[in-house]
TIRO-2110 file (N, C-alpha, C; in Angstrom, 1 decimal):
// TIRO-2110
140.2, 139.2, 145.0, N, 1, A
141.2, 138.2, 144.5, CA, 1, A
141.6, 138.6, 143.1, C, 1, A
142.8, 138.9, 142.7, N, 2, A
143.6, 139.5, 141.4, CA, 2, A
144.0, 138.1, 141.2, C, 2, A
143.5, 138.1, 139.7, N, 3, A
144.4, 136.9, 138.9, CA, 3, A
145.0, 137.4, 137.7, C, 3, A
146.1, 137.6, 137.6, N, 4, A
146.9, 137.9, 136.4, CA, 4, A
148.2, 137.3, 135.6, C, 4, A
148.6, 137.4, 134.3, N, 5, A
149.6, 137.4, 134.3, CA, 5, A
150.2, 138.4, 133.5, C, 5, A
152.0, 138.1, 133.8, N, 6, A
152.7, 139.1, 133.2, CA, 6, A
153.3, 138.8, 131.6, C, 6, A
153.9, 139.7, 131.1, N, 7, A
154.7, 139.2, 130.0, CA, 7, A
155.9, 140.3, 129.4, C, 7, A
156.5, 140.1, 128.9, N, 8, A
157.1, 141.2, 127.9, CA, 8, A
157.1, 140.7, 126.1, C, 8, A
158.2, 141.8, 125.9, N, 9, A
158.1, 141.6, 124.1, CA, 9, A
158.9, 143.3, 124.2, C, 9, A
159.9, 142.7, 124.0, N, 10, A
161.3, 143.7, 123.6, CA, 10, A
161.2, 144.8, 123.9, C, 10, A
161.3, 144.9, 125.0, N, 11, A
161.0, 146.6, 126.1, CA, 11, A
159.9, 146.9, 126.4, C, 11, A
158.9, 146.0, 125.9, N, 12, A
158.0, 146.0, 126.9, CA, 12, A
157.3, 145.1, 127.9, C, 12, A
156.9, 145.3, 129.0, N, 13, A
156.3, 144.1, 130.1, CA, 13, A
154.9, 144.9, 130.3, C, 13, A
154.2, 143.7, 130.7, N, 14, A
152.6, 144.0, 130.6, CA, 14, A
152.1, 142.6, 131.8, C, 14, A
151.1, 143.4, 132.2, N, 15, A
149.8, 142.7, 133.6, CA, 15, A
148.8, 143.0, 132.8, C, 15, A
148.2, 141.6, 132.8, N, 16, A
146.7, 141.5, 132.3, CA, 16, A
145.9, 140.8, 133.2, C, 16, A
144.9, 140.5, 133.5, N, 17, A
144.2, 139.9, 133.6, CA, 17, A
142.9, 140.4, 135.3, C, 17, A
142.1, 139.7, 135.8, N, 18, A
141.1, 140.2, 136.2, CA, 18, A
141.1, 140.3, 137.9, C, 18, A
139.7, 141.0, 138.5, N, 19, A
139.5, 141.0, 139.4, CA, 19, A
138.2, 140.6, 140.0, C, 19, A
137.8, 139.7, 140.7, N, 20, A
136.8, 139.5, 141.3, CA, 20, A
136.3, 139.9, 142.4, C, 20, A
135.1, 140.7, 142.8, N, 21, A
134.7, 141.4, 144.0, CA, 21, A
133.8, 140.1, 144.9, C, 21, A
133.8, 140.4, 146.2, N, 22, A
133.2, 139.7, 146.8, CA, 22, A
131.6, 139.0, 146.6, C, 22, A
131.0, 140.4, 146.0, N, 23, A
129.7, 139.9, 145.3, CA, 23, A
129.7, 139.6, 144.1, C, 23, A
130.6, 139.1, 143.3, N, 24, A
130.8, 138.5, 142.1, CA, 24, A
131.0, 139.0, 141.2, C, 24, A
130.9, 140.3, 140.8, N, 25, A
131.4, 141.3, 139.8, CA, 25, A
132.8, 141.0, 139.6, C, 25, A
132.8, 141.0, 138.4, N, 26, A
134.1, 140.8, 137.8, CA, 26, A
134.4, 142.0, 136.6, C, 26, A
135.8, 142.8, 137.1, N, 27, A
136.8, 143.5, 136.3, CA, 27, A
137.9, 143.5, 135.9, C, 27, A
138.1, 143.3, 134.7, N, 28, A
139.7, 143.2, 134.0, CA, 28, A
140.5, 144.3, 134.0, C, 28, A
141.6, 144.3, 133.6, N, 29, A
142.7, 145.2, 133.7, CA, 29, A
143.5, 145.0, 132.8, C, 29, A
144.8, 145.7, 132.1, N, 30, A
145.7, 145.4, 131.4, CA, 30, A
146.4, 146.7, 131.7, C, 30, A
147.8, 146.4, 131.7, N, 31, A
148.9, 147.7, 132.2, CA, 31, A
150.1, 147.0, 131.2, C, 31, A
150.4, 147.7, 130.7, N, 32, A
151.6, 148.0, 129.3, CA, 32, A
152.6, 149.2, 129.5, C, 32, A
153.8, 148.9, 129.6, N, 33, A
154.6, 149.4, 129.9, CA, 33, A
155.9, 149.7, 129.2, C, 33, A
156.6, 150.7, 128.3, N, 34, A
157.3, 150.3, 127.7, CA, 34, A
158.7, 150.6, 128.7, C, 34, A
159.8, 150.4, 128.2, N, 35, A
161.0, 150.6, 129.2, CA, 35, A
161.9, 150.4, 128.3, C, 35, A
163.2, 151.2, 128.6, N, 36, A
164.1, 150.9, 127.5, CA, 36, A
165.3, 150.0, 128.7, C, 36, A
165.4, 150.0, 130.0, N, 37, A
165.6, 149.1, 130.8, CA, 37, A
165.2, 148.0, 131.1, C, 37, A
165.4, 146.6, 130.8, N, 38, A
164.9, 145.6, 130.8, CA, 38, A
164.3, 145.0, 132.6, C, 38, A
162.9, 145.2, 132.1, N, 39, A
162.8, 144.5, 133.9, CA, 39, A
163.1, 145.5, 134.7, C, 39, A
163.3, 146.8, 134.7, N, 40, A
163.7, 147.6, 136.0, CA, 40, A
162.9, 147.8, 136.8, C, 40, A
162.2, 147.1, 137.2, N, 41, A
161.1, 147.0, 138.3, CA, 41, A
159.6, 146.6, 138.0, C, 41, A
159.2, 146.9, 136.7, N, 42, A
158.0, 147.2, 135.8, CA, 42, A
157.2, 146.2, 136.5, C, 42, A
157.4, 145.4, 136.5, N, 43, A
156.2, 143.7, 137.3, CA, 43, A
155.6, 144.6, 138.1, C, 43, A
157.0, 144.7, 139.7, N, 44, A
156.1, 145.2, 140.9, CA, 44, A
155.5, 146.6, 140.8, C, 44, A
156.0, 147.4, 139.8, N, 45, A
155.2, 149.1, 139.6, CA, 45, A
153.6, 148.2, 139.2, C, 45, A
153.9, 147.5, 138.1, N, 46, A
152.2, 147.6, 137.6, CA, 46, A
151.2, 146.4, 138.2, C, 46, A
152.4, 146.1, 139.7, N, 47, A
151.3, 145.2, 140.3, CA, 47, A
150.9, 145.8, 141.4, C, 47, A
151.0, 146.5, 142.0, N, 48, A
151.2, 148.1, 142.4, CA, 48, A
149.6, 148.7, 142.1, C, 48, A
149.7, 148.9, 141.1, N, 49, A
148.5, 150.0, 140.3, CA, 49, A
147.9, 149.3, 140.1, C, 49, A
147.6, 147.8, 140.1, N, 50, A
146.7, 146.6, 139.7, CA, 50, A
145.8, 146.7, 141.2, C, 50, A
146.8, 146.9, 142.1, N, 51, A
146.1, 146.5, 143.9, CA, 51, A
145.3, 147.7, 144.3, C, 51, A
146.1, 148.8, 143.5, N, 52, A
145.7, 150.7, 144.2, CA, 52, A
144.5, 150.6, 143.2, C, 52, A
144.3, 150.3, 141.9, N, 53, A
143.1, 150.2, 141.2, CA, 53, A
142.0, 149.6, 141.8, C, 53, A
142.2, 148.2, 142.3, N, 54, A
141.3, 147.7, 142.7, CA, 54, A
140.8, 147.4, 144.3, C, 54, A
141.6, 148.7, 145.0, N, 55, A
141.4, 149.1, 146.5, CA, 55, A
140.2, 150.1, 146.5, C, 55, A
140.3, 151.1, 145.4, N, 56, A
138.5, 152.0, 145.5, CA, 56, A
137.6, 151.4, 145.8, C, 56, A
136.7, 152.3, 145.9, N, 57, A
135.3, 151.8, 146.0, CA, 57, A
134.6, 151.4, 144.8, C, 57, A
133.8, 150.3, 144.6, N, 58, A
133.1, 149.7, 143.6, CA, 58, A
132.2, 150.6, 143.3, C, 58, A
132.0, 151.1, 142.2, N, 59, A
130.6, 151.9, 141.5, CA, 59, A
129.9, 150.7, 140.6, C, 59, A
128.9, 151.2, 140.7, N, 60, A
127.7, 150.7, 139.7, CA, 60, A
128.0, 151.4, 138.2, C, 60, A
128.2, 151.0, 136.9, N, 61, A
128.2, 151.9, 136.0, CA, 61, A
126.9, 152.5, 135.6, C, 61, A
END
């Protein structure tokens, strides 16, 4: 379960926030994005890379 939110600040949009694994482990994320297009898709790209990140396999560090 991904819980995030988005934001911008003048060409840029940004996804932060975390992910919980089934056995309780918990990992954050943050994706920053600049764009000189306002909004041109940026949300769904780096919600995207938020799901493909957190579709691997879990390691132990």
């Amino acid at each position: 379960r991904i819980r995030a939110k988005t934001g911008t600040l003048k060409g840029v949009n940004a996804l932060a926030g975390y992910w919980r694994w089934k056995d309780g482990r918990v990992a954050a994320f943050a994706i920053l994005v600049n764009s000189q297009q306002p909004n041109a898709g940026i949300v769904d790209y780096a919600d995207r890379i938020a799901r493909a990140v957190f579709s691997l396999p879990l390691r132990n560090p």
